[in-house]
N, C-alpha and C positions, 0 to 999 in steps of 0.2 A: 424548547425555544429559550427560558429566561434563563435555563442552564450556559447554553451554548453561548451566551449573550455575557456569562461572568468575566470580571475583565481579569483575573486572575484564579490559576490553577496551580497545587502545588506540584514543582517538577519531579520525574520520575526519572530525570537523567543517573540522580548518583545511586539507587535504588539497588539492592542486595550485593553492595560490591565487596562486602567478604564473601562472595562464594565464588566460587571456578566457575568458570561460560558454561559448562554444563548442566551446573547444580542450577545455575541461574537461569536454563533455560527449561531445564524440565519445572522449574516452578513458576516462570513465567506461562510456558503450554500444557499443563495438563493433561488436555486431550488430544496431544499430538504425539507420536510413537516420535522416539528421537534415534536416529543412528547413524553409528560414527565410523564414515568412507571418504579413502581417499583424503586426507587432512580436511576433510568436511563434515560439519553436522550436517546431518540433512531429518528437517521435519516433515512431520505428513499426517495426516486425518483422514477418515474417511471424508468421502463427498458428501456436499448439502447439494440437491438439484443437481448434482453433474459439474459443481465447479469446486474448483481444487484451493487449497489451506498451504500446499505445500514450499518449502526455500530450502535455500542450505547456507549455512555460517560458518566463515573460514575459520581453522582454526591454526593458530600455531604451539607447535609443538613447544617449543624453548621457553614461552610462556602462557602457561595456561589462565591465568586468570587478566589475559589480555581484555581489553574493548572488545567488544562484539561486533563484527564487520561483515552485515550478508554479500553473499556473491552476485552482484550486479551483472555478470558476465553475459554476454547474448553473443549468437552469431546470424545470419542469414541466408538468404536462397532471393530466388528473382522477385518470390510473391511471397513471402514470410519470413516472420523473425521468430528464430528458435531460442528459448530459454536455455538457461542452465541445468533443469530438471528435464528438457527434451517436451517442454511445453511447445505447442506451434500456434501461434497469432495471424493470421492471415493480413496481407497488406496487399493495395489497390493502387499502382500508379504512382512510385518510389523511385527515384533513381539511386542509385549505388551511395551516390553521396545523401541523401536522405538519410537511407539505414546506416550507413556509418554515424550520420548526427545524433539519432532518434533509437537505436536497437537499444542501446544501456539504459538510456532514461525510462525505456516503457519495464526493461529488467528492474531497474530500482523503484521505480512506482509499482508494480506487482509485488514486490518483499513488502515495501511498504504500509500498502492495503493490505495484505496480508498479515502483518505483524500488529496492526490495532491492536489496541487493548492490552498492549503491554510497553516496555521501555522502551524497545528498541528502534519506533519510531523518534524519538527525540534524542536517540543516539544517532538517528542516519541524516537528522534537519541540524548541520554545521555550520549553515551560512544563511543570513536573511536575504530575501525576495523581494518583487514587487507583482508578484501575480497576482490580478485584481481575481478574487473567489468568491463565487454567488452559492450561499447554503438555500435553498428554499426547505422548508419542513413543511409535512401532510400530515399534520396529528389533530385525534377528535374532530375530524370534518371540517378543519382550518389549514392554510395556506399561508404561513411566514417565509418572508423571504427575509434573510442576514445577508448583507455584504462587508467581506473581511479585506484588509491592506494588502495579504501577502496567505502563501500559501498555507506557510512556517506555519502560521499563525491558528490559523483553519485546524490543519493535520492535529498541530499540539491541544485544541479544544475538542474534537471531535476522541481523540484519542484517549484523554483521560473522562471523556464522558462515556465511552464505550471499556472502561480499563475490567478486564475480566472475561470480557465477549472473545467468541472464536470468528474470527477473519474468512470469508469464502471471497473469492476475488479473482477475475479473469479480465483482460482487455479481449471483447470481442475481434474488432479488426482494426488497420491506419489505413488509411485513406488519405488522398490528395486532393485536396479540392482549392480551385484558383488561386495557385501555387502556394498553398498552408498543409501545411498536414492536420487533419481531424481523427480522432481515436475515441474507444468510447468503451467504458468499464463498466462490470457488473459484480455491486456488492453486498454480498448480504453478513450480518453481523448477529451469531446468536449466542441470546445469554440459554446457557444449558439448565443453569441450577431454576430458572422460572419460566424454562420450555416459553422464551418470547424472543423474536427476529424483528431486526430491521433491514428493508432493503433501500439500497440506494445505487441511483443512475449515476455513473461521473461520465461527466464530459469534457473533453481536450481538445484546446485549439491551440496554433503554434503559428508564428510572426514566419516573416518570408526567409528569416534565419533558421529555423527549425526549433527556435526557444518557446517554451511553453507560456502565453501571455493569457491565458483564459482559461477556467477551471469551472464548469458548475457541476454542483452537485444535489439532488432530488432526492430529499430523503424519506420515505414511510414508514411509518413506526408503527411496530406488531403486525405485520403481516402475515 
């Protein structure tokens, strides 16, 4: 909690930039197999619980030690939205123009969540927010709640507090309810080298625009 609470963290943007995207991403993931299809990296881990670690990062050829830019790419169906990896999300009550607003945003929040614990979260937050984000923490049999200005802000404390930790991370399903869209993620974050996990609830709500204006997140530590 008094971590999450420091009002400064040193940035991890400019972080191993003499190496190529690859060098820099097998040291960024360790425990993830890396290979290279289709001008794409694509990462992957085994499963924790049945939920998946895996993305993939464009690469271009002409320049290899480009920025690193996950592929955000989604498409859809009546009742789901299909990742890039051929992940399927199941949706409730969407109309076409819904998923055209909402299919990228839940592909770039799944890289995301996924990508904790290393730079490339603070490579993919280019713009500030005003999404009001409620952290509550469950540690040692206490109940804090944080609230932060903006998402940016949240992602980049939570992420250098977890810097090291492996990423498991799925949206359950999107949902419409009283014309908003609601979505709800499931994440767990483990440190390998001291066999200890934390899991965390995120919750999505979305203004009658389909923009993301509510974020909580439920965090339990050592589960």
């Amino acid at each position: 909690m008094r971590q999450l609470n420091r009002d400064r963290y040193p940035s991890l943007r400019e972080r191993d930039q003499n190496l190529t995207v690859s060098e820099r991403l097998r040291k960024w993931f360790p425990n993830h197999f890396l290979i290279y299809l289709d001008n794409h990296y694509y990462l992957s881990t085994p499963r924790y619980n049945d939920f998946r670690s895996d993305f993939y990062i464009r690469h271009d050829v002409f320049n290899p030690r480009m920025s690193i830019v996950p592929d955000t790419t989604a498409t859809f169906t009546e009742n789901s939205i299909i990742l890039r990896n051929n992940e399927i999300i199941p949706a409730n009550g969407l109309t076409n123009h819904d998923f055209q607003d909402i299919k990228n945003q839940i592909a770039w929040l799944t890289v995301l969540f996924r990508t904790l614990g290393s730079p490339i979260p603070e490579l993919m937050l280019t713009q500030h927010d005003q999404v009001d984000t409620w952290i509550i923490v469950n540690e040692n049999n206490l109940r804090q709640k944080i609230i932060l200005p903006s998402f940016a802000e949240t992602i980049t404390k939570l992420n250098q507090f977890y810097l090291g930790y492996t990423a498991y991370f799925q949206i359950n399903e999107v949902i419409k309810m009283n014309s908003r869209l609601e979505f709800y993620g499931t994440l767990f974050l483990s440190d390998k080298a001291n066999n200890q996990t934390d899991f965390v609830d995120v919750r999505f709500h979305t203004n009658r625009q389909n923009q993301i204006d509510l974020i909580m997140m439920f965090i339990y530590r050592d589960v």
